[in-house]
C-alpha positions in Angstrom: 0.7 -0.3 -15.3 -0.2 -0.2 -11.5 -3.7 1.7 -10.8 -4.4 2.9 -7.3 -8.6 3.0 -6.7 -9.0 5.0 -3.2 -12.3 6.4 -1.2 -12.2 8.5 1.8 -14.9 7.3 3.9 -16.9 8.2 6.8 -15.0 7.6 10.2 -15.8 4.9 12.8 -16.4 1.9 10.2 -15.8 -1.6 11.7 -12.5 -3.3 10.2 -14.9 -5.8 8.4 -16.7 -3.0 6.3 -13.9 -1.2 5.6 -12.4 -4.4 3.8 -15.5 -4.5 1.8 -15.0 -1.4 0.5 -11.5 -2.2 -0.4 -12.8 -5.1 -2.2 -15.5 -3.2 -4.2 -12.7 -1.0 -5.2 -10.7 -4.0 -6.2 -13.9 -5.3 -8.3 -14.2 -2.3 -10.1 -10.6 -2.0 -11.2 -10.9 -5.7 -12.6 -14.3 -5.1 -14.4 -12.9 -2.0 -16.3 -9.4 -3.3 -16.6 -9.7 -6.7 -16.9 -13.2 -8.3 -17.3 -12.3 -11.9 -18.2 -11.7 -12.7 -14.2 -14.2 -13.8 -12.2 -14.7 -14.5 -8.3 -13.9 -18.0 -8.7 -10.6 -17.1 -10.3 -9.5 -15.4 -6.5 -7.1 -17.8 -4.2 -4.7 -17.6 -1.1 -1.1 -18.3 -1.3 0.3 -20.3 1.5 1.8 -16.8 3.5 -2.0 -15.7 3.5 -1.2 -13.7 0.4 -4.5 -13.3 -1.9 -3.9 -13.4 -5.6 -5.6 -14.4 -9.2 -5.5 -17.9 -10.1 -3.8 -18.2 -13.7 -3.0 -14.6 -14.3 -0.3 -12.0 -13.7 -2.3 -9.8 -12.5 -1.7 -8.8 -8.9 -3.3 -6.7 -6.2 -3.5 -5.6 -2.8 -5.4 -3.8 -0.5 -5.6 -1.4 2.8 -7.8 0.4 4.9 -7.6 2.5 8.0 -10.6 4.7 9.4 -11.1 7.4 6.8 -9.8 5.8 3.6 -9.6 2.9 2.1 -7.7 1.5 -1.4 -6.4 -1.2 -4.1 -3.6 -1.2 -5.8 -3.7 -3.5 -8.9 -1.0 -4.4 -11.8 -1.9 -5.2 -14.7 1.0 -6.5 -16.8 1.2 -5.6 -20.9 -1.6 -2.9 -20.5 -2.1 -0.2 -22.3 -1.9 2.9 -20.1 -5.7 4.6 -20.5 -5.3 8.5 -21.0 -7.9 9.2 -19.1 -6.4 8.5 -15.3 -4.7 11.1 -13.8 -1.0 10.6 -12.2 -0.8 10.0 -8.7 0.1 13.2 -7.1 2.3 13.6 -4.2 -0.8 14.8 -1.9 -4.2 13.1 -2.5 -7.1 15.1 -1.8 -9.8 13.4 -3.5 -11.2 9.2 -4.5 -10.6 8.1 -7.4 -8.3 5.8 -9.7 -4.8 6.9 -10.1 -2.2 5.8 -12.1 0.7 5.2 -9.9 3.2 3.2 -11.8 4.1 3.0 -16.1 6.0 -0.3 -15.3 4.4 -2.6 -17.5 5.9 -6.4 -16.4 4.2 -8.7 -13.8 5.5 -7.9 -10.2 3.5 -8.3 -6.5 2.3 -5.2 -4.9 1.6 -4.2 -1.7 -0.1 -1.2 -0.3 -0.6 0.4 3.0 -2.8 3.6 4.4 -2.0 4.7 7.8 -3.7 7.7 9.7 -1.3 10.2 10.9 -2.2 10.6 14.5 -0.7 13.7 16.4 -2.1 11.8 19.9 1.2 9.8 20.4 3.9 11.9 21.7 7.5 11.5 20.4 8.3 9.3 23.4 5.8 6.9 21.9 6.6 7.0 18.9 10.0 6.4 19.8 8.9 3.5 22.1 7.5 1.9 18.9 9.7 2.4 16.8 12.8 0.9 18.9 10.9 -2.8 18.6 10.5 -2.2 14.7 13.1 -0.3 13.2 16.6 -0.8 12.7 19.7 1.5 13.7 19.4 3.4 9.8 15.7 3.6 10.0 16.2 4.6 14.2 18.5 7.2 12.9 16.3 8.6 10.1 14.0 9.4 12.8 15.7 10.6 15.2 16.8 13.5 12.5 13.2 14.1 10.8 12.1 17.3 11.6 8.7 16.0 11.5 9.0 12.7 13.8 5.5 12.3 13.3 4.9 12.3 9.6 8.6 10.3 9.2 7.5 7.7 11.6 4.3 6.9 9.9 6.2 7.1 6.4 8.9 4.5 7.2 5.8 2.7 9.0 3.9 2.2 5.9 7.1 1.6 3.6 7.8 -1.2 5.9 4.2 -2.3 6.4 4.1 -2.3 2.0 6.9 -4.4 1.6 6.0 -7.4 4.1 2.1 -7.1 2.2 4.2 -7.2 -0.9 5.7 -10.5 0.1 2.9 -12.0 2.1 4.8 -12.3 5.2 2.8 -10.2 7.2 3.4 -7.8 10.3 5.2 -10.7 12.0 8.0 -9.5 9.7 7.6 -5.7 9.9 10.9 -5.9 12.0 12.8 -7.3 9.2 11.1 -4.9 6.1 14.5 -2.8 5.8 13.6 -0.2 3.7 17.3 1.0 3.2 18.0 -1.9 1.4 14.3 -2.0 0.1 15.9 -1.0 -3.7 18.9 -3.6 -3.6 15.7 -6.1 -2.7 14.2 -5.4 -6.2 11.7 -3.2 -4.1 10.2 0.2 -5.6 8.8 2.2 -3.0 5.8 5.4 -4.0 5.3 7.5 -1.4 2.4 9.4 -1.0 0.0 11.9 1.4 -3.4 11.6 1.6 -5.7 14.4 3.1 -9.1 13.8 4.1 -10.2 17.2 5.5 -8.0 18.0 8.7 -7.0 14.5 8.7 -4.0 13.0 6.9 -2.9 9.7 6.0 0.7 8.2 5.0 0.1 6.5 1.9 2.8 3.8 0.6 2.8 1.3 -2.4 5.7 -1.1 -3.7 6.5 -3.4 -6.2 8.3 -6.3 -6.4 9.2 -8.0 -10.0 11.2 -10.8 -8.2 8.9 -12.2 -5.9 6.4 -13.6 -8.0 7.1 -17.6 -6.9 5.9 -17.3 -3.5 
C-alpha cells in the first residue's frame, strides 16, 4: 500500500522548516506502519535519492509554502480500514491511502502552489524550456492553462523524484510515455483556503536498482 501523510501549514516558512515538517510526517508514518526502522537505518543513493537501508520500503517527500507531505510504500501490508481514500480534492491533513498496490516500487511526490501571478505568456515561457511538443500541445489546448501547467509540472517533477535524477532532468520526465516507462501517475488538488495546490504522486516498480 502507498500512504500519503500531508499538513497545510502556515505560509512564509523557510525551505529548511518546511523539510522538517515533511520529515516528522515521514517519522510518523514509519512508527505506526513500520516500527522496526530506526534513524540509523536512513541512507542516500548515489543520484541524491534518500531511502531505507535493508528494506523495501520507500518514501518521498515535498513541500511548498502552505503544505507539506510524505508519501511512503510499504510493500506486503495490510491495508488498515481506518484511512480514508485519497480524494480527488484535499481539503484537510491527514494520512490517505493513495495506492492498494502492494509490491515494492520507488515513489515520488511533488506539491506545487497554483499561482494565478504568472500570466499565460509566462507560463508559456516556462514551459517551452521543459516540455516537449505533446506536453506543449496539451497546454496549449487546456482550458485552464494555469491549473494544466502546474499538473504536467508536478507529474514531471514526480517522476524525476521517483528516479532520483532530480530537476536537471525535468526536461526529459515525458509524462506521455510516463505509463509505457512502468510509471503510475495520481493526480490530485489540494485546497488550503483560497489557495490551491497541484498535488502529484508516482510509482515506479522497475526502478528499484538505482
Amino acid at each position: 500500500m502507498i500512504l500519503l501523510a500531508l499538513e497545510f501549514t502556515e505560509y512564509g516558512l523557510t525551505h529548511p522548516e518546511e523539510h522538517i515538517l515533511a520529515i516528522s510526517l515521514r517519522d510518523k508514518l514509519l512508527s505506526k506502519y513500520a516500527p522496526t526502522v530506526k534513524h540509523s537505518s536512513f541512507g542516500v543513493h548515489r543520484r541524491g535519492k534518500p531511502y531505507i537501508k535493508d528494506s523495501d520500503i520507500t518514501y518521498s517527500v515535498t513541500h511548498t509554502d502552505g503544505c507539506t507531505g510524505c508519501a511512503v510504500s510499504f510493500p506486503n501490508s495490510e491495508i488498515p480500514k481506518d484511512i480514508p481514500l485519497l480524494p480527488a480534492v484535499v481539503t484537510e491533513s491527514g494520512v490517505y491511502l493513495v495506492d492498494t498496490y502492494n509490491d515494492p516500487c520507488e515513489l515520488g511526490v511533488d506539491f506545487e502552489r497554483i499561482s494565478t501571478a504568472r500570466d499565460e505568456a509566462r507560463l508559456s515561457a516556462i514551459a517551452s524550456r521543459y516540455f516537449d511538443e505533446a506536453e506543449l500541445a496539451f497546454l496549449e489546448e487546456a482550458g485552464d492553462k494555469c491549473a494544466a501547467f502546474y499538473g504536467l509540472w508536478t507529474d514531471k517533477e514526480s517522476m524525476v523524484k521517483c528516479t532520483g535524477e532530480g530537476l536537471s532532468a525535468l526536461c526529459f520526465a515525458d509524462t506521455d510515455a510516463a505509463v509505457s516507462m512502468g510509471f503510475i501517475i495520481h493526480e490530485f488538488i489540494l485546497q488550503n483556503g483560497d489557495k490551491h495546490f497541484s498535488g502529484s504522486l508516482c510509482r515506479n516498480e522497475q526502478l528499484l536498482d538505482l
